[in-house]
C-alpha positions as CSV (number, residue, x, y, z in Angstrom):
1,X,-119.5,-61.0,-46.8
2,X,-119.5,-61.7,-43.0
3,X,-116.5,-62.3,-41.5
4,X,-115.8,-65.2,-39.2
5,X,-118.5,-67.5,-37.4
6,X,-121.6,-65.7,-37.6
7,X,-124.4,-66.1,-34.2
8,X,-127.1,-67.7,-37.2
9,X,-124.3,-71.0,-37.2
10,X,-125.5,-72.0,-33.4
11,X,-129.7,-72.0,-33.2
12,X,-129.4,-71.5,-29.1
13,X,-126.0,-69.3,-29.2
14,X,-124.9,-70.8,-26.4
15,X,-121.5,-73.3,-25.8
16,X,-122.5,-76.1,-25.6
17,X,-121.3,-76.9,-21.7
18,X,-121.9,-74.4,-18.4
19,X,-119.2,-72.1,-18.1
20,X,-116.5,-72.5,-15.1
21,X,-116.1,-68.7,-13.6
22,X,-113.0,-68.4,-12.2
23,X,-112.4,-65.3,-9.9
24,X,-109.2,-64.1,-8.4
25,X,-108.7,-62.9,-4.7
26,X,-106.9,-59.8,-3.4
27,X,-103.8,-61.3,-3.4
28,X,-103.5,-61.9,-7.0
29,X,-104.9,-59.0,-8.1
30,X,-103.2,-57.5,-11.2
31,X,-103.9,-54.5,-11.8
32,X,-103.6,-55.2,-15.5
33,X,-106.7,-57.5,-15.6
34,X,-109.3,-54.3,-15.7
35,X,-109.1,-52.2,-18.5
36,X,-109.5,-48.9,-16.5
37,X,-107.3,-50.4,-13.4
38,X,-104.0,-47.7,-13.5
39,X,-106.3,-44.9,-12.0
40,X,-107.5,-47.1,-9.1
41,X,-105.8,-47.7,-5.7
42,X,-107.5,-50.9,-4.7
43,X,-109.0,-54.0,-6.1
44,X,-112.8,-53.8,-6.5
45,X,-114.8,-55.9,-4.2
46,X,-115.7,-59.1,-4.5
47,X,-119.5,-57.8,-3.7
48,X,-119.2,-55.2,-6.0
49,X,-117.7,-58.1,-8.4
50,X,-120.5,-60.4,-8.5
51,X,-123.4,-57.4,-8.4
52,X,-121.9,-55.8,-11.5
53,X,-120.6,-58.7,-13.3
54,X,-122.9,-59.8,-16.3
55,X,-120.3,-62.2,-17.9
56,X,-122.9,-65.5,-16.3
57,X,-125.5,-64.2,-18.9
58,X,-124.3,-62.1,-21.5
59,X,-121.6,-64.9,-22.3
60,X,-124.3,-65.9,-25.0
61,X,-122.7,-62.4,-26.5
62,X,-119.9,-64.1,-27.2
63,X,-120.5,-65.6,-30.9
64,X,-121.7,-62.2,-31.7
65,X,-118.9,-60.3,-30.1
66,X,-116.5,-62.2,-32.0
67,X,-117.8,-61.6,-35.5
68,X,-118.3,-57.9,-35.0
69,X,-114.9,-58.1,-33.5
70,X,-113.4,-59.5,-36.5
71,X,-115.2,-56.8,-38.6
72,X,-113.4,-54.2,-36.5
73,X,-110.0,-55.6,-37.0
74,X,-110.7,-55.8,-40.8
75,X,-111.8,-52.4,-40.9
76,X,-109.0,-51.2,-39.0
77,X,-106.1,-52.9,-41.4
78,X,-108.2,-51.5,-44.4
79,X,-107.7,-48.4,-43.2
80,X,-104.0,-48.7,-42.2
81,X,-104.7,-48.5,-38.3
82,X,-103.4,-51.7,-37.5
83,X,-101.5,-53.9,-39.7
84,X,-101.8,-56.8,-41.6
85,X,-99.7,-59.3,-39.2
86,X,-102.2,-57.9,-36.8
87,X,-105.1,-58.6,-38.3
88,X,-103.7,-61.9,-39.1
89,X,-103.0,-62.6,-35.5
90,X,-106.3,-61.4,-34.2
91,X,-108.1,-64.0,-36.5
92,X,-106.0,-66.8,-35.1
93,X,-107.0,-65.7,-31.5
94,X,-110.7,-65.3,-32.3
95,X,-110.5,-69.0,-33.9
96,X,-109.0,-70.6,-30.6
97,X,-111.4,-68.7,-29.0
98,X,-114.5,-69.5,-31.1
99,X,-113.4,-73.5,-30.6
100,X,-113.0,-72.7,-26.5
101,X,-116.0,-71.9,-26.2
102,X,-118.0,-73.9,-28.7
103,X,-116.0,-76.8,-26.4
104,X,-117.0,-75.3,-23.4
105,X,-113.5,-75.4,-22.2
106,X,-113.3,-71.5,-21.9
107,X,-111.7,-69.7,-18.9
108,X,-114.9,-67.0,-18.0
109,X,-113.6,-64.8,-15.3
110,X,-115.7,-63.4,-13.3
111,X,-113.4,-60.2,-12.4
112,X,-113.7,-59.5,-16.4
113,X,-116.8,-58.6,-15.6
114,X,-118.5,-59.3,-18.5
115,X,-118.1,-61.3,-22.2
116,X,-116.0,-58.4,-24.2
117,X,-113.2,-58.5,-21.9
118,X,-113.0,-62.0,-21.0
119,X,-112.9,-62.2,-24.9
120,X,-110.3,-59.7,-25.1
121,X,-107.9,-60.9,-22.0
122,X,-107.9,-64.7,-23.4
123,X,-107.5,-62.9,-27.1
124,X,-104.2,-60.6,-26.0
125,X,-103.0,-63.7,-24.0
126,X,-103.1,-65.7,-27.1
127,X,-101.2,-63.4,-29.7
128,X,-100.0,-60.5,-27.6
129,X,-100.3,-56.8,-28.6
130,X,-101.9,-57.3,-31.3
131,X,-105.2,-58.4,-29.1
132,X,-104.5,-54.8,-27.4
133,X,-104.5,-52.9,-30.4
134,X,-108.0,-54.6,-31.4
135,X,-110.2,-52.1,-29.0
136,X,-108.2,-49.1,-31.0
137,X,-111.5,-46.9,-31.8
138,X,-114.3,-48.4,-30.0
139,X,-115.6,-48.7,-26.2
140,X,-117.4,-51.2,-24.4
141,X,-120.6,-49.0,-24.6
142,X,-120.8,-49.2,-28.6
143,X,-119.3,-52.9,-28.6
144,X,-122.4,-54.0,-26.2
145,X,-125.1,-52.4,-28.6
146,X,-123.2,-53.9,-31.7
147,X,-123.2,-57.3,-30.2
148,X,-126.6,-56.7,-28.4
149,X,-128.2,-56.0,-32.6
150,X,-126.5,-58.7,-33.9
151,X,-127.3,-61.7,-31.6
152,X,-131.0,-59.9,-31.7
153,X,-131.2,-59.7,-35.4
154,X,-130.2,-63.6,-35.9
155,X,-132.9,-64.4,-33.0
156,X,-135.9,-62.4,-35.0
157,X,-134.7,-64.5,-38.0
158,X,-135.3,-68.1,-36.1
159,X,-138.8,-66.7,-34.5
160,X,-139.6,-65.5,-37.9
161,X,-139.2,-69.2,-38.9
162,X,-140.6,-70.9,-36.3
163,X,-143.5,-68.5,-36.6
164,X,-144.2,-69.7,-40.4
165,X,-143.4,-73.1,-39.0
166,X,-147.0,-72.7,-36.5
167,X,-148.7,-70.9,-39.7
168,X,-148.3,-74.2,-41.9
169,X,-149.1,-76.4,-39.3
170,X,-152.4,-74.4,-38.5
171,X,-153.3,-74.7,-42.4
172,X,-152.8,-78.3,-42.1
173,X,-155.2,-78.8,-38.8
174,X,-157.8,-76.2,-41.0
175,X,-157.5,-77.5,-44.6
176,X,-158.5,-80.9,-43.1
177,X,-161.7,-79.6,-41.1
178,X,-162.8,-76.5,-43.5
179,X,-166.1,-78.3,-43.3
180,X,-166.5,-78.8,-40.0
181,X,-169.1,-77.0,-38.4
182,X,-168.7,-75.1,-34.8
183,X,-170.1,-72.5,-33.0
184,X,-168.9,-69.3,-33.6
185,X,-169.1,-67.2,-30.1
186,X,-169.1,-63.8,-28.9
187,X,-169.6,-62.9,-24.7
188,X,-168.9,-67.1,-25.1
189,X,-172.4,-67.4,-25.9
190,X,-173.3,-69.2,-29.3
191,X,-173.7,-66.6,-32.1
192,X,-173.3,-68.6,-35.7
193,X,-172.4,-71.4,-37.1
194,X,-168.7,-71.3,-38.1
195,X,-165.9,-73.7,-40.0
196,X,-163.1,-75.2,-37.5
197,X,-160.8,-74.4,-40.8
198,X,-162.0,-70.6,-40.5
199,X,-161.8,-70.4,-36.6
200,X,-158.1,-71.4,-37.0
201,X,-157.1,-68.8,-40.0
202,X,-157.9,-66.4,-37.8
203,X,-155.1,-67.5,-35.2
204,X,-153.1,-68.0,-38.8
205,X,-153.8,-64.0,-39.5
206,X,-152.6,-63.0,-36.2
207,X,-149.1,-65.0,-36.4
208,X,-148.4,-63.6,-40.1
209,X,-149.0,-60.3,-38.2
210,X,-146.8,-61.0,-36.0
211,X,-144.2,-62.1,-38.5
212,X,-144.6,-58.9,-40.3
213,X,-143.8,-57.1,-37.0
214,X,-140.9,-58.8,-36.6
215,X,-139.2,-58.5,-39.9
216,X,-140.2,-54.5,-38.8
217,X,-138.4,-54.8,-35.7
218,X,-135.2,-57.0,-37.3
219,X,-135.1,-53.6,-40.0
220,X,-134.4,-51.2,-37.2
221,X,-132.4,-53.5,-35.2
222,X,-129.9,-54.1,-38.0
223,X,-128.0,-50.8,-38.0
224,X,-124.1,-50.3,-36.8
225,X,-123.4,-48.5,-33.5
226,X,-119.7,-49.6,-33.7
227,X,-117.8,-46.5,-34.1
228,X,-120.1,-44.2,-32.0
229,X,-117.0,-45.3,-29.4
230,X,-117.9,-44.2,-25.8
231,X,-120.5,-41.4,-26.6
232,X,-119.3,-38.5,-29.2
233,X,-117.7,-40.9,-31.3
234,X,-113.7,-41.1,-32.4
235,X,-110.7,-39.3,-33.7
236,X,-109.8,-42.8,-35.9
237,X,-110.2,-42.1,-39.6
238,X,-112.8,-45.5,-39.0
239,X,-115.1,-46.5,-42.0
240,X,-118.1,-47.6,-41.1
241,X,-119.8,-48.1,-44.0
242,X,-117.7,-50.8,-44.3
243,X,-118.0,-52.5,-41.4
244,X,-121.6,-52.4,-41.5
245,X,-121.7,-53.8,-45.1
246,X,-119.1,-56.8,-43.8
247,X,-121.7,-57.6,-40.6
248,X,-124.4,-57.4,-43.2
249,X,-126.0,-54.7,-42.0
250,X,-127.3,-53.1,-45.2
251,X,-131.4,-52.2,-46.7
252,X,-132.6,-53.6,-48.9
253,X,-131.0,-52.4,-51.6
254,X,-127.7,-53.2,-50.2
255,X,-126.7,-49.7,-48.6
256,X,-125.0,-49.9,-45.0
257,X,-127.3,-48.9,-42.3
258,X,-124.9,-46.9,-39.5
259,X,-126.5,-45.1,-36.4
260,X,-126.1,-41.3,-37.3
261,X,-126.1,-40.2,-33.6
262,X,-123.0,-41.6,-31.6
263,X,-125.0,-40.6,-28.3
264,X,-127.8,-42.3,-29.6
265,X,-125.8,-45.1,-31.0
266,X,-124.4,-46.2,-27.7
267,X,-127.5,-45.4,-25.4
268,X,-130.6,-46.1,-26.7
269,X,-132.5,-49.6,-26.3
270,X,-135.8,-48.9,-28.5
271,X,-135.2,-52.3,-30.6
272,X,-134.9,-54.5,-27.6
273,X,-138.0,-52.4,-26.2
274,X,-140.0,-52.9,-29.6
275,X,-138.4,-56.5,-30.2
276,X,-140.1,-57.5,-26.7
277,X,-143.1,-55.3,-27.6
278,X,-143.8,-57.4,-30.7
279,X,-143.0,-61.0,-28.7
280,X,-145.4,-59.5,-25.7
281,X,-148.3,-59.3,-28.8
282,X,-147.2,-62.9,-30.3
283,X,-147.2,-64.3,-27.1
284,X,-151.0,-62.6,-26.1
285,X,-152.1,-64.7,-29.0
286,X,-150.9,-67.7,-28.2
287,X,-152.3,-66.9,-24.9
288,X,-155.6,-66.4,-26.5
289,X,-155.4,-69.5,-28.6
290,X,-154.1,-71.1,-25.6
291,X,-157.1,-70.6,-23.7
292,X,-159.6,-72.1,-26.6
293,X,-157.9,-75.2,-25.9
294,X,-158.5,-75.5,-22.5
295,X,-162.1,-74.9,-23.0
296,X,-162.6,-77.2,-26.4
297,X,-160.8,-80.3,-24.1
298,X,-163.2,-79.4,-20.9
299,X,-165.4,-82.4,-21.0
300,X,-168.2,-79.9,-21.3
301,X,-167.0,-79.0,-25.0
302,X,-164.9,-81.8,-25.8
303,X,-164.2,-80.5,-29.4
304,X,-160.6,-81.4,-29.1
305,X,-158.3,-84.2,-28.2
306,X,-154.9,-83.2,-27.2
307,X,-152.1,-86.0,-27.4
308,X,-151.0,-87.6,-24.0
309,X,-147.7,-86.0,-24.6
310,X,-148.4,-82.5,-24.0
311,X,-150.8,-83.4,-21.1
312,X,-150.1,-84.0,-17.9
313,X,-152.6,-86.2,-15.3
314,X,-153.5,-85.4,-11.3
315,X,-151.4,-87.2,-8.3
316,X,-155.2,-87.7,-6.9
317,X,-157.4,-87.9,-9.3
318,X,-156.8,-90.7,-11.6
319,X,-158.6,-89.6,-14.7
320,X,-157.4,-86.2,-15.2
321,X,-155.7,-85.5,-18.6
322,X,-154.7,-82.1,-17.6
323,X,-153.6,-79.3,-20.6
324,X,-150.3,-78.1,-18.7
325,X,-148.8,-76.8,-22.2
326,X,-151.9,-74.4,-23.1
327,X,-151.6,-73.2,-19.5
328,X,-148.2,-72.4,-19.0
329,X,-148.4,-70.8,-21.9
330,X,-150.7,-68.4,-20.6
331,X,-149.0,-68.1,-17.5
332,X,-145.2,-67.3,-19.9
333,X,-147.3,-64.8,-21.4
334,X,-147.5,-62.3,-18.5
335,X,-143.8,-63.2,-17.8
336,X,-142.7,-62.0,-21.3
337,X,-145.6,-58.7,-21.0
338,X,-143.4,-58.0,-17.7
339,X,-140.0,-58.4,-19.7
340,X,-141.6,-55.5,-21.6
341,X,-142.6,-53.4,-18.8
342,X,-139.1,-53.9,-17.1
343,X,-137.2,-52.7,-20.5
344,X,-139.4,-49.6,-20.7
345,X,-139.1,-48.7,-16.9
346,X,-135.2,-49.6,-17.3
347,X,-135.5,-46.7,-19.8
348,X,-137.8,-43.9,-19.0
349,X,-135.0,-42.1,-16.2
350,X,-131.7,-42.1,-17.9
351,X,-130.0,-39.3,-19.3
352,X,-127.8,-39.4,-22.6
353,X,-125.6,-41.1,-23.2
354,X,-124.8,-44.8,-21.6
355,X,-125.4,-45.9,-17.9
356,X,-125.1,-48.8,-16.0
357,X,-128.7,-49.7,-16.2
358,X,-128.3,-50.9,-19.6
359,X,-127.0,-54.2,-18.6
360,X,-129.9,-55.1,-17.2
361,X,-131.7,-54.8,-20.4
362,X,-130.3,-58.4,-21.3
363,X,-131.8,-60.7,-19.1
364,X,-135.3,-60.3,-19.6
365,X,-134.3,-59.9,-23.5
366,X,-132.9,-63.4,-23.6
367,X,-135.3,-64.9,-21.2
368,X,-138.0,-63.0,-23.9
369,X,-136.1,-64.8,-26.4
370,X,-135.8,-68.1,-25.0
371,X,-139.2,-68.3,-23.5
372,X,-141.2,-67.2,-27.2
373,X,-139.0,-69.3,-29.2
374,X,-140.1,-72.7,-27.0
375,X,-143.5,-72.2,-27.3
376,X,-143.6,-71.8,-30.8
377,X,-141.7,-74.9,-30.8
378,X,-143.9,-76.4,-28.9
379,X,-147.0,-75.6,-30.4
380,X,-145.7,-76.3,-34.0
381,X,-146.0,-80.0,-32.7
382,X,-148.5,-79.8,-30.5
383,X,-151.3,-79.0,-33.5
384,X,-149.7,-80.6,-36.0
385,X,-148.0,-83.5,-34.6
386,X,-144.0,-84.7,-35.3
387,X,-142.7,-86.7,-38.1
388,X,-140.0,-89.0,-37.2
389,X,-137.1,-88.5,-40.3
390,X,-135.9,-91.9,-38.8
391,X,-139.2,-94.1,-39.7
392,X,-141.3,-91.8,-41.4
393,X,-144.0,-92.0,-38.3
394,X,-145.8,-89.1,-37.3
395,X,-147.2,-88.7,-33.8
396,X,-150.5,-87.3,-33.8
397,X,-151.0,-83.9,-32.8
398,X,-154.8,-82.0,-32.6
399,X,-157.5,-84.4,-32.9
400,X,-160.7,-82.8,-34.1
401,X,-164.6,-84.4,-32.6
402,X,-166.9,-83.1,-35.4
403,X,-170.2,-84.5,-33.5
404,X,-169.4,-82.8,-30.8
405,X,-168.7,-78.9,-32.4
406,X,-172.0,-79.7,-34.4
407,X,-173.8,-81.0,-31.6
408,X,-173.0,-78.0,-30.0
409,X,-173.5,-75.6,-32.5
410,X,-177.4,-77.0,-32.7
411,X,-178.0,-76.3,-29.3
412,X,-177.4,-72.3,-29.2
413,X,-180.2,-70.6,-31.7
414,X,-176.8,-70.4,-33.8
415,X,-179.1,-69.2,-37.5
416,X,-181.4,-66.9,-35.8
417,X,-179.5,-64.1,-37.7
418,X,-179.7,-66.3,-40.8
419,X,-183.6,-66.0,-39.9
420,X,-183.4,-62.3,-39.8
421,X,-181.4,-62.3,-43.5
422,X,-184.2,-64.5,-44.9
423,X,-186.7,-61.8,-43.9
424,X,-184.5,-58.8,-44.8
425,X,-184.1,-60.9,-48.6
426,X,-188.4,-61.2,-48.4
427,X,-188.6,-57.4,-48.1
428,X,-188.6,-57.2,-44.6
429,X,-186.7,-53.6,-42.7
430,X,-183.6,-55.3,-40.9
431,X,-184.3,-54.2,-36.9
432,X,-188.1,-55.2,-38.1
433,X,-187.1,-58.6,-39.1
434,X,-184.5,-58.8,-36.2
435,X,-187.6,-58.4,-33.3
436,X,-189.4,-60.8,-35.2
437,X,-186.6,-63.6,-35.2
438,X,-186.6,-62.7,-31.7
439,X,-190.4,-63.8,-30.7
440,X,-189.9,-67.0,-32.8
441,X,-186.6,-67.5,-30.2
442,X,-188.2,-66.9,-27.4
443,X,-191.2,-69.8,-28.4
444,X,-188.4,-72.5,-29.6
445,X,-186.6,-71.4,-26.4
446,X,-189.6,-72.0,-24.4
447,X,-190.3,-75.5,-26.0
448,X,-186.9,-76.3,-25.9
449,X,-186.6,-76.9,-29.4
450,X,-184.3,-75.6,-32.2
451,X,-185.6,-72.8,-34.8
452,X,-185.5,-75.9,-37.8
453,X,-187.5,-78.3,-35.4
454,X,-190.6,-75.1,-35.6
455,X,-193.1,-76.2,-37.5
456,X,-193.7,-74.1,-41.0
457,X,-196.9,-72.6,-39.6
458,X,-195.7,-71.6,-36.3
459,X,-192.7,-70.1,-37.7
460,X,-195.7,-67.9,-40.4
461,X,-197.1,-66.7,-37.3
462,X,-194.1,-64.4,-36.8
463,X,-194.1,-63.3,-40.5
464,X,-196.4,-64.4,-43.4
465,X,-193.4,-64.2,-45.8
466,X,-191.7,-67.3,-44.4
467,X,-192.1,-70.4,-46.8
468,X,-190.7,-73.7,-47.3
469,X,-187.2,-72.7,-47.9
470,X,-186.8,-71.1,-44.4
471,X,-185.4,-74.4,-43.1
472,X,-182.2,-74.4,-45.5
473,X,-181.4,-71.0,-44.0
474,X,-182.1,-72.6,-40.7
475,X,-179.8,-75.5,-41.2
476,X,-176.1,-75.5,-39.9
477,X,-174.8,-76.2,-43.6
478,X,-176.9,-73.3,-45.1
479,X,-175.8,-70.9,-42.7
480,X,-172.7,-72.2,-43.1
481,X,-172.2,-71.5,-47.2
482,X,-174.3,-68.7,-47.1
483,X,-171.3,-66.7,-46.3
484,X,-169.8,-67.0,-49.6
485,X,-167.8,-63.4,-48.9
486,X,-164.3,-62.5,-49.2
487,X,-163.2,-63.3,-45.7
488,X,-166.4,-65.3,-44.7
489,X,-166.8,-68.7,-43.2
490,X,-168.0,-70.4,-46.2
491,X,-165.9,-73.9,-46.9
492,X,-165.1,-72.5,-50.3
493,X,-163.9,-69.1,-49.4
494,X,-161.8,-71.1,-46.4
495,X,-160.1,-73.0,-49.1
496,X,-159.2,-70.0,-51.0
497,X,-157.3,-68.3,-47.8
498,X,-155.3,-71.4,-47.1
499,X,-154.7,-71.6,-50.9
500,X,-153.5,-67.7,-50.2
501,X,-151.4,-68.6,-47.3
502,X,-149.8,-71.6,-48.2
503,X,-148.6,-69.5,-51.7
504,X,-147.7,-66.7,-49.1
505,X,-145.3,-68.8,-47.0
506,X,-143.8,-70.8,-49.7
């Protein structure tokens, strides 16, 4: 069982108002307000304040830092460290807390420096020693990593939703057009005919990929660093185990999951580096799927209609319907590939065990966050469209032209390989066949005329074989369920994928 409020309760993590930093100058500096401040002769600068300061971002922390903070203190009484009055006083705190800053009302001080000791000051202002004794057997360094895993583990379970959410509404757009014929590419030159519904399970594959990668990356996020303490871990008889099982960080068969290396524990960022790994991979196929769109509503494919809402239009040019959301979302793409590049540089130069470096691993982690999570969000609606729970109304969302893919499909030589099959099928050597197919291309090519529109005796001229039934091979629809293969385009083996995927996601 999880103690207290849990990160998962809030979907953004984030009080609900912007925080009021409050700083202190030199003249009412205590001493007392730093938690190393008896060893120093002089207040820290208010430069130095605001450069090393982190509480303005990792305040989101705070949820998280609570519960594993809570944890702690229940560990502690359990193993007679602190007592039970304290315990019992530290939960009162952390509730006051909790509502102060779901309230927004919350006093962040900026010479804190960062969440866990503006936490911790309000906390020891609220119920006294007892909110001292709460640190007994753990440092900043493994409290940061704790907090850092849990906030990240309850993140990778919302993109892990939202990421089924895009798979379902992809199924929809493809169940309804598994007949639709388009033209398959490669170079972006027509190759064969292909079903709409296909072309979007393949976007469908990649995003249960990246789900799969993600419920990787939440497995080896979800292990306890509390306890490692500063670097070499601590003299306290602490359990654990316990703590661990309480946070719910357990396997799958329900046995606690604890960092074995205290120098590790406290100084190591690979899950942040291999969360934004896997987002950098999400986002590149949205980026890819991203840029189809842009070319299918270009007038000179107009395959696709994208509603008014997630288009913008031209200050000059009065007829521009311009996709801003498919762009952008290319553009967020390199931003999130350069959160990863940042992490691993932050990375590559530091010596065991923690250094001030880490704290910059959280900005571009919660900008990763925050930037994959919107345009999944966004995309959910944008192919499938919104239902309103208030009326019932949906608002459209992709709108499909099926003349137009056709249309465009005919225009491309799209069955020549079907060509090359039939002649393979009449006894025909493959690369024989293929140079055949190749003269008959050239002549419709130089008539400007499709393969189908040959006449039966021109098309003999290439090969003697070639009879009457040649022109169902040639025709979109042939071509089409001819590829009646596990994995093929075939409107009958599309309906069996999304019949796979919809049992998949439940």
């Amino acid at each position: 069982m999880i103690l207290g409020p849990t990160p998962s309760d809030f979907e953004d993590q984030q009080p609900s108002l912007e925080p009021t930093f409050t700083c202190m100058s030199h003249n009412q500096f205590d001493k007392k307000s730093n938690a190393w401040s008896a060893l120093f002769s002089e207040p820290t600068s208010e430069l130095v304040k605001r450069y090393t300061a982190s509480v303005r971002f990792d305040r989101r922390l705070a949820l998280a830092d609570i519960t594993a903070s809570l944890a702690h203190a229940e560990m502690l009484k359990h193993q007679g460290i602190i007592s039970a009055d304290d315990l019992m006083a530290i939960e009162r705190g952390m509730k006051e807390i909790r509502t102060e800053i779901e309230s927004g009302t919350f006093d962040w001080k900026l010479d804190l420096e960062d969440v866990h000791l503006n936490i911790e000051a309000r906390l020891t202002q609220l119920v006294g020693d007892a909110g001292k004794r709460l640190h007994t057997g753990r440092s900043r360094n493994d409290q940061v990593a704790t907090d850092l895993r849990l906030w990240l583990r309850d993140e990778i379970d919302l993109i892990v939703g939202l990421l089924a959410q895009l798979q379902k509404a992809l199924l929809g757009v493809a169940g309804d057009n598994a007949d639709v014929i388009m033209p398959g590419f490669t170079h972006l030159q027509v190759a064969q005919p292909v079903s709409f519904g296909h072309h979007l399970l393949a976007y469908v594959e990649m995003f249960a990929r990246d789900a799969e990668r993600m419920a990787e990356v939440r497995r080896r996020t979800n292990r306890l660093p509390l306890g490692a303490a500063a670097l070499a871990g601590t003299s306290y008889r602490l359990d654990r185990e316990r703590v661990a099982r309480t946070l719910g960080m357990v396997d799958e068969h329900g046995q606690a999951q604890v960092c074995q290396n205290s120098l590790d524990a406290v100084s190591d960022r690979d899950f942040a580096i291999e969360f934004a790994a896997a987002c950098a991979l999400c986002m590149v196929h949205v980026s890819r799927l991203s840029e189809e769109l842009v070319l299918w509503m270009n007038q000179n494919f107009g395959f696709v209609r994208m509603a008014d809402r997630f288009t913008t239009g031209s200050s000059i040019m009065p007829q521009k319907k311009n996709p801003d959301v498919p762009e952008l979302a290319r553009g967020k793409t390199g931003r999130v590939v350069g959160h990863l590049m940042g992490l691993l540089v932050l990375m590559k130069g530091q010596p065991l065990a923690y250094n001030k470096d880490n704290q910059e691993d959280k900005e571009p982690l919660f900008d990763t966050v925050d930037t994959l999570k919107d345009t999944l969000r966004i995309f959910c609606e944008l192919v499938a469209g919104e239902v309103h729970a208030e009326t019932g109304k949906k608002d459209v969302g992709l709108s499909v032209d099926e003349a137009a893919m056709e249309r465009a499909a005919a225009r491309g030589y799209a069955t020549a390989t079907d060509l090359a099959d039939y002649l393979v099928k009449k006894g025909l050597a493959f690369r024989d066949a293929h140079e055949a197919v190749a003269h008959a291309v050239k002549a419709a090519m130089a008539r400007q005329v499709d393969l189908a529109e040959l006449a039966l005796t021109e098309l003999q001229g290439f090969h003697p074989s070639i009879g009457e039934d040649v022109y169902e091979a040639l025709s979109l629809r042939g071509s089409l369920n001819a590829r009646d293969i596990l994995g093929g385009t075939a409107p009958s083996q599309v309906r069996a994928q999304i019949a796979r995927h919809i049992k998949r996601l439940g």
